[in-house]
ROFI-275239 format. One line per field, with one value per residue (C-alpha): chain; y, x, z. Coordinates in nm, 4 decimals, padded with zeros to 6 digits. Example, Ala and Ser with C-alpha at 12.3 -4.5 7.8 and 13.67 -1.06 7.14 Angstrom:
2
kette <- A,A
v <- -00.4500,-00.1060
u <- 01.2300,01.3670
w <- 00.7800,00.7140
END
This chain:
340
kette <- A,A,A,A,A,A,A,A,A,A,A,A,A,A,A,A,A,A,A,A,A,A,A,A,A,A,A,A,A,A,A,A,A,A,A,A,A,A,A,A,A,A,A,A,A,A,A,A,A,A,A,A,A,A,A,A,A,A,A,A,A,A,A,A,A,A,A,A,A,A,A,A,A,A,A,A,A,A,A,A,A,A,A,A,A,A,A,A,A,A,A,A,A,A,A,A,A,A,A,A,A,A,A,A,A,A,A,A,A,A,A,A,A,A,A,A,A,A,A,A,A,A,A,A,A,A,A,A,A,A,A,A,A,A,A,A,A,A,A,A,A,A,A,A,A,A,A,A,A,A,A,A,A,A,A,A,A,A,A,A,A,A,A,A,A,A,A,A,A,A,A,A,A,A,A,A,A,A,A,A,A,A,A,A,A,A,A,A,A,A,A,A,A,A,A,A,A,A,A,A,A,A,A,A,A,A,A,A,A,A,A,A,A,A,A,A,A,A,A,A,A,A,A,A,A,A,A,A,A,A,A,A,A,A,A,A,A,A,A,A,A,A,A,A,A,A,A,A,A,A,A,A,A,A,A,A,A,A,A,A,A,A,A,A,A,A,A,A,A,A,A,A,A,A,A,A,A,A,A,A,A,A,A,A,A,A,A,A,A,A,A,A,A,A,A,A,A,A,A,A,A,A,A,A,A,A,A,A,A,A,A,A,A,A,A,A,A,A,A,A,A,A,A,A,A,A,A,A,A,A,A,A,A,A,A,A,A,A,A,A
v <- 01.1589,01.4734,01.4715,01.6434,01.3930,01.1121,01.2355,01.2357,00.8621,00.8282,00.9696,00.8063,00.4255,00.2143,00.1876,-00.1357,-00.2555,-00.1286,-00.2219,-00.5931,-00.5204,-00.4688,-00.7068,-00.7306,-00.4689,-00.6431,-00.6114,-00.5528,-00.8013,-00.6638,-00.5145,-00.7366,-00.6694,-00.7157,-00.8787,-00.7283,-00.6099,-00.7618,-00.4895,-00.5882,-00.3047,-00.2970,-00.1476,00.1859,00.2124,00.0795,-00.0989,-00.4141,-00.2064,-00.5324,-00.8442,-01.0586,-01.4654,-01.5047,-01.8500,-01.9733,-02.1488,-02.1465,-01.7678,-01.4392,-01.0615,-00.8202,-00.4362,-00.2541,00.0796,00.1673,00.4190,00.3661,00.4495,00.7125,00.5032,00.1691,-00.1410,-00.4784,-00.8147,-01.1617,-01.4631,-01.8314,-02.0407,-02.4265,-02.6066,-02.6513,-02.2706,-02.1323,-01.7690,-01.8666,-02.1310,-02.1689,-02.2549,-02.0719,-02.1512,-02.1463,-01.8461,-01.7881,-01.4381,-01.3961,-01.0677,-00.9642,-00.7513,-00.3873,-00.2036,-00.5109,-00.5901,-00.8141,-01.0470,-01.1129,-01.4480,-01.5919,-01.4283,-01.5758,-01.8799,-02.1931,-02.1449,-02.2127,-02.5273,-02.5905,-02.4238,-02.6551,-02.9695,-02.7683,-02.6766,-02.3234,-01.9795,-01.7765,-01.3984,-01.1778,-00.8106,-00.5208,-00.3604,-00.1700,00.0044,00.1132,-00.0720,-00.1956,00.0266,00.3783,00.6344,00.8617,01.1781,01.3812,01.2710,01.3629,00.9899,00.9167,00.8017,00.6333,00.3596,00.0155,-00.1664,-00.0333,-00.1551,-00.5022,-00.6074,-00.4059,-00.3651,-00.6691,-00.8656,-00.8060,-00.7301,-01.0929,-01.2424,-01.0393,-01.1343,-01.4082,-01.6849,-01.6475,-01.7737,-01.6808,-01.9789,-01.7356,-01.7870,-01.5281,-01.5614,-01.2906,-01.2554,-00.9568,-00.6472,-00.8527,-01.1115,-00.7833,-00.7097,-01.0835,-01.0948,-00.7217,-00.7607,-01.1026,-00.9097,-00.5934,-00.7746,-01.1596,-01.4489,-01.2803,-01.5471,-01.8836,-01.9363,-01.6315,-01.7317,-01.4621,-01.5345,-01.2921,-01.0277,-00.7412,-00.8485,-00.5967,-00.2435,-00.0941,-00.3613,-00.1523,-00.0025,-00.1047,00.2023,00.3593,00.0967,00.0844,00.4888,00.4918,00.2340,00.4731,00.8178,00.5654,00.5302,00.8911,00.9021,01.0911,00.8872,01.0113,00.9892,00.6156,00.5735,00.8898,00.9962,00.6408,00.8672,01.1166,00.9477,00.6035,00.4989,00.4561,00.2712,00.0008,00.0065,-00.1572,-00.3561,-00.7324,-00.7231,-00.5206,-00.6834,-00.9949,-01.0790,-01.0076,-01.3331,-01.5596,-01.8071,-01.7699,-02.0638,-01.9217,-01.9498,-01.7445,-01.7891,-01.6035,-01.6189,-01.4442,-01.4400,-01.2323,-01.5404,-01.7117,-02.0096,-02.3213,-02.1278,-01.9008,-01.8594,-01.9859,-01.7133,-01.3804,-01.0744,-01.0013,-00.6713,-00.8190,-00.6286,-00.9824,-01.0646,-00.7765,-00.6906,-01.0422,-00.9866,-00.7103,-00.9064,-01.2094,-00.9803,-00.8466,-01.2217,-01.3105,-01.0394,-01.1085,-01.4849,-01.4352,-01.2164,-01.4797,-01.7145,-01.4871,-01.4823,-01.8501,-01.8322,-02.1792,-02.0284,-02.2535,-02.0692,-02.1860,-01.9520,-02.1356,-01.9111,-01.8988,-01.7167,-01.4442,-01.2260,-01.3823,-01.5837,-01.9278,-01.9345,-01.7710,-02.0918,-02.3397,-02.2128,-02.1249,-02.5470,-02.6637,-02.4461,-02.4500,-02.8663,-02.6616,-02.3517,-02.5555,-02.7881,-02.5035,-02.3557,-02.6858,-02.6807,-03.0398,-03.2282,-03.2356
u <- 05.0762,05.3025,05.6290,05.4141,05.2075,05.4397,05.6554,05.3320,05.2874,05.6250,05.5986,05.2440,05.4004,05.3828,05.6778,05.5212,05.5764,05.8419,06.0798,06.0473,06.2353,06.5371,06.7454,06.8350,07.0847,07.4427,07.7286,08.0517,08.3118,08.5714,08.9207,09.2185,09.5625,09.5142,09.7904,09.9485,09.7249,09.7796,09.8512,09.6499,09.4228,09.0606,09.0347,08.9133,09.1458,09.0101,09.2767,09.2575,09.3416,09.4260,09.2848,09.2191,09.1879,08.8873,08.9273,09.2886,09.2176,08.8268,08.7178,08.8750,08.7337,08.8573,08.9354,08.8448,08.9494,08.6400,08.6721,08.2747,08.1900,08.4114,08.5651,08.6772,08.3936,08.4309,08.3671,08.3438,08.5137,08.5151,08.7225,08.7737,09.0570,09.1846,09.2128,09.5585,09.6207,09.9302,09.7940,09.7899,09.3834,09.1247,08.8078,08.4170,08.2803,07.9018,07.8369,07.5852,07.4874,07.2432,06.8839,06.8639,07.0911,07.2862,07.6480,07.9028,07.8463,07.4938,07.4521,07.7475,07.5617,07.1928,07.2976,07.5135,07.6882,08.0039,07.8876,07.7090,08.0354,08.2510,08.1542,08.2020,08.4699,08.3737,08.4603,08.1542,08.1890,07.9603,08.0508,07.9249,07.5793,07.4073,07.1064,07.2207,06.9380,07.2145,07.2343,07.4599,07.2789,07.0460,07.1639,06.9313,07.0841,07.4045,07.5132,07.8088,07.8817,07.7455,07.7791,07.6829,07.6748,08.0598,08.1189,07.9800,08.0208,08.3780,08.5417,08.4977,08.4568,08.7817,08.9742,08.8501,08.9699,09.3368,09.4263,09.2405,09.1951,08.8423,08.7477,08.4878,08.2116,08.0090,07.6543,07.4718,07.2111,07.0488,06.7709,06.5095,06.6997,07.0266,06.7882,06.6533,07.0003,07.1141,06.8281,06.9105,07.2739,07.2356,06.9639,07.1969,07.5348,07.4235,07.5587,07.8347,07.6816,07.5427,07.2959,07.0718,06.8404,06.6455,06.4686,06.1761,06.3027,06.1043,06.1595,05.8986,05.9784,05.7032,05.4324,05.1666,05.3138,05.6420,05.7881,05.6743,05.7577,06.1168,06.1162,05.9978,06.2606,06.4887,06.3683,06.3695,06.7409,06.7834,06.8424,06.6849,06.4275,06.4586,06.8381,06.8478,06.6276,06.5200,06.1139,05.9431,05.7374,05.9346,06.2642,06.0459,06.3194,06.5953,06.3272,06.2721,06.6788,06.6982,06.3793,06.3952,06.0899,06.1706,06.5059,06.3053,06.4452,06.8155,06.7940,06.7472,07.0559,07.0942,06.9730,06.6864,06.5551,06.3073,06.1110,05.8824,05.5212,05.1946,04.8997,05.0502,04.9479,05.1933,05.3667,05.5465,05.8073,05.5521,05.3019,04.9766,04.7998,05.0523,04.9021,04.8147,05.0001,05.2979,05.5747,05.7399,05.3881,05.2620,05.5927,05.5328,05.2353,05.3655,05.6941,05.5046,05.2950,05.6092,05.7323,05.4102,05.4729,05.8295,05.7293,05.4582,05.6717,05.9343,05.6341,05.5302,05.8495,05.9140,06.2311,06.2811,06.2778,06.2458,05.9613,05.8779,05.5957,05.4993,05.1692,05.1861,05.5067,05.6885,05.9459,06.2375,06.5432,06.3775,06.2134,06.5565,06.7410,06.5196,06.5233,06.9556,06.9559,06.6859,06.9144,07.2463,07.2968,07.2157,07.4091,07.6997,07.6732,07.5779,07.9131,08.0715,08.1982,08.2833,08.1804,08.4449
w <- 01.3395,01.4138,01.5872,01.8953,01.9498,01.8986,02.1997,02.3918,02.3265,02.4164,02.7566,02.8277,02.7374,03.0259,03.2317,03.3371,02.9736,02.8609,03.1839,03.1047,02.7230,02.9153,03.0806,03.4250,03.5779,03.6304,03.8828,03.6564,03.7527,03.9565,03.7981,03.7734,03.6084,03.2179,03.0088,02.7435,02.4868,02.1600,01.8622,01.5694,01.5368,01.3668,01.0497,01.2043,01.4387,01.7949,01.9723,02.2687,02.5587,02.7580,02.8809,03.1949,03.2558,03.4641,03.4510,03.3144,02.9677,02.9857,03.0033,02.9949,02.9492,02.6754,02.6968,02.3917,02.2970,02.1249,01.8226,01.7650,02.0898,02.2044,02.5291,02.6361,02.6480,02.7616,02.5790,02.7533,02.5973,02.6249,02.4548,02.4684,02.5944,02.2276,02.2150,02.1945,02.1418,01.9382,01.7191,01.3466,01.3384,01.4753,01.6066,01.5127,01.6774,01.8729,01.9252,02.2191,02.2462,02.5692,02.6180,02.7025,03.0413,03.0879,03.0246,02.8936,03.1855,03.0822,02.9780,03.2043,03.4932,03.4122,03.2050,03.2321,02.8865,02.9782,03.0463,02.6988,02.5380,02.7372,02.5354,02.1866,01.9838,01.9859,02.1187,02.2458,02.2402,02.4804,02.3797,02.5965,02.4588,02.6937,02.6067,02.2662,02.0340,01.8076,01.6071,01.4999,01.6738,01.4087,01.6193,01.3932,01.1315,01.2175,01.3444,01.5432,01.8898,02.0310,01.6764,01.8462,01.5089,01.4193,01.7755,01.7362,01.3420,01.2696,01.6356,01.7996,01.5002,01.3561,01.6884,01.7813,01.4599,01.4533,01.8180,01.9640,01.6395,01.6004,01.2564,01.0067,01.0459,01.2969,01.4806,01.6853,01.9272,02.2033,02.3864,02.4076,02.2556,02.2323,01.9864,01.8044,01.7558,01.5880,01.3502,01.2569,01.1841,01.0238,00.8146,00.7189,00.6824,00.4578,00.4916,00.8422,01.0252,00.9089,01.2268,01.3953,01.6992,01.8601,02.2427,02.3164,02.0762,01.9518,01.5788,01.3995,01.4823,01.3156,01.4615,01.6536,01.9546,01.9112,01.8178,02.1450,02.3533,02.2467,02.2297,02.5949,02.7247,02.5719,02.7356,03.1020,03.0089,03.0372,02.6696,02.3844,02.2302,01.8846,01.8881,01.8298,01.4781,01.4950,01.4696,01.3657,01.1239,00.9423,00.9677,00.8741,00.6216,00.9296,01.1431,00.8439,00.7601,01.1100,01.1267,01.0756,00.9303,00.6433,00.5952,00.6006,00.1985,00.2992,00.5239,00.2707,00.3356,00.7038,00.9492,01.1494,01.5240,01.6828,02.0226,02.2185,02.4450,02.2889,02.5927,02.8461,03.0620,03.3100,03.1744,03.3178,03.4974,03.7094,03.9682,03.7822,03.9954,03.9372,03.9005,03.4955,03.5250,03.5939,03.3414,03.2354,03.1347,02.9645,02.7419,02.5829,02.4187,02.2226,02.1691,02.0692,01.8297,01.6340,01.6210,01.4543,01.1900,01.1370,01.1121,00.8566,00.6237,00.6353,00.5539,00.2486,00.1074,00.1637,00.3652,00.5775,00.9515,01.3098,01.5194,01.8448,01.9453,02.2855,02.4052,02.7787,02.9409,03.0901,02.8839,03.1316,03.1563,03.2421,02.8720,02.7115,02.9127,02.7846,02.4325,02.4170,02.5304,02.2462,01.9744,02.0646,01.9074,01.5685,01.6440,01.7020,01.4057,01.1477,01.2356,01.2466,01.6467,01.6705,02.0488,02.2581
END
């Protein structure tokens, strides 16, 4: 299919559909007075501008001078009360990363995790991701800024590690986008973490009508569709460099986890008589199709995965809650966070 005609699907995608990929607008927490920023930079450069207690020895929010992205992003941290700043060991680290337009308060907003994190040896990081697909922008080619991936596996990884004693037995979960986003960087960097769960996330970008779906959320963004992968048809070779799918093989060692609904039907958690066109329903029957793909790849090549494909259910929070409390006991113990 040309270019032309591609951008036509594009624009024609349901908004309907396409709005319930993306998480939730959030409130940004207010501003407080940072401490002192620590000075061991990443290995590009970007710098911790500062950071704030939100809650003194339980949670705090970091200030990152982004080289990747061209400005300064946030990153949400919570750390047990074994965590010292100065200490000698460092800690087991979950990486939570969150669906599309949201922010770094995310899953401390729509989730209790501090409370699961509280009883676990374990630091849980929540970086800033926006609406960025996880990924380095294709730019037409060109790449650069925005670079989400840089941002993610290079600047917070290693300004985490340098300054706040994260260690290198590492998780990562997300939902929608944000679980996208885990599979695709446990896919493109083996064996970083040793756990990925995804929740409702679109894990086969080239499954029918994917690839306009995501393009569309985009262009509602008020971003250039084709500047994330670029077009899914003649730039096809950046679409499957980022596509769990395709990366499917490069798994092979990682812990698996992936959830989602299939019938576009209401589930547990809803109205048993809400309208079919809702967007929550709708979104996750094309979700639950690329999970289905991505599953029976994993299937063909024989790599040990935990699916929980559950039917019936919106593409929202109540499902992601239920499924972050039925994984987290194996998060935590495949990066050995010992019960506190």
């Amino acid at each position: 299919m040309p270019a032309r005609s591609w951008r036509r699907l594009t624009r024609r995608a349901g908004a309907v559909t396409a709005a319930a990929l993306i998480g939730p607008l959030a409130v940004t927490a207010a501003v407080q007075p940072a401490q002192a920023a620590p000075d061991r930079r990443a290995s590009n450069g970007a710098t911790v501008a500062g950071w704030t207690w939100l809650q003194k020895g339980s949670s705090f929010d970091v200030t990152i001078n982004s080289k990747a992205l061209g400005t300064q992003k946030k990153v949400r941290v919570l750390v047990p009360k074994t965590w010292r700043q100065n200490a000698l060991r460092t800690w087991p680290v979950l990486y939570a990363f969150h669906g599309g337009r949201d922010n770094h308060t995310s899953w401390t907003r729509s989730t209790d995790i501090e409370g699961l994190a509280r009883k676990y040896d374990v630091m849980v990081v929540m970086p800033a991701g926006d609406n960025g697909s996880y990924t380095d922008w294709w730019n037409g080619g060109r790449g650069g800024i925005p670079m989400w991936e840089t941002f993610h596996m290079l600047e917070v990884r290693e300004l985490m590690e340098r300054n706040f004693r994260a260690g290198g037995a590492r998780a990562c979960m997300g939902n929608s986008s944000g679980g996208q986003g885990c599979i695709t960087y446990a896919a493109r960097y083996p064996r970083t973490f040793r756990h990925a769960a995804s929740f409702s996330g679109p894990l086969s970008l080239l499954a029918p009508g994917i690839p306009a779906l995501l393009m569309y959320t985009m262009l509602g963004s008020g971003s250039d569709p084709y500047a994330v992968y670029g077009d899914p048809l003649l730039n096809r070779a950046n679409w499957r460099a980022h596509d769990p799918t395709s990366l499917a093989e490069r798994l092979r060692g990682t812990k698996l986890y992936i959830s989602s609904a299939t019938t576009g039907r209401p589930g547990p958690f809803e109205n048993p008589n809400m309208a079919p066109w809702d967007i929550g329903l709708l979104s996750e029957i094309g979700v639950g199709y690329s999970n289905r793909v991505f599953l029976n790849r994993l299937r063909q090549l024989n790599i040990p995965v935990t699916a929980h494909i559950y039917g019936d259910g919106r593409h929202s929070w109540a499902y992601w809650i239920r499924e972050t409390n039925t994984v987290w006991p194996s998060l935590m113990q495949s990066i050995g966070a010992r019960r506190l």
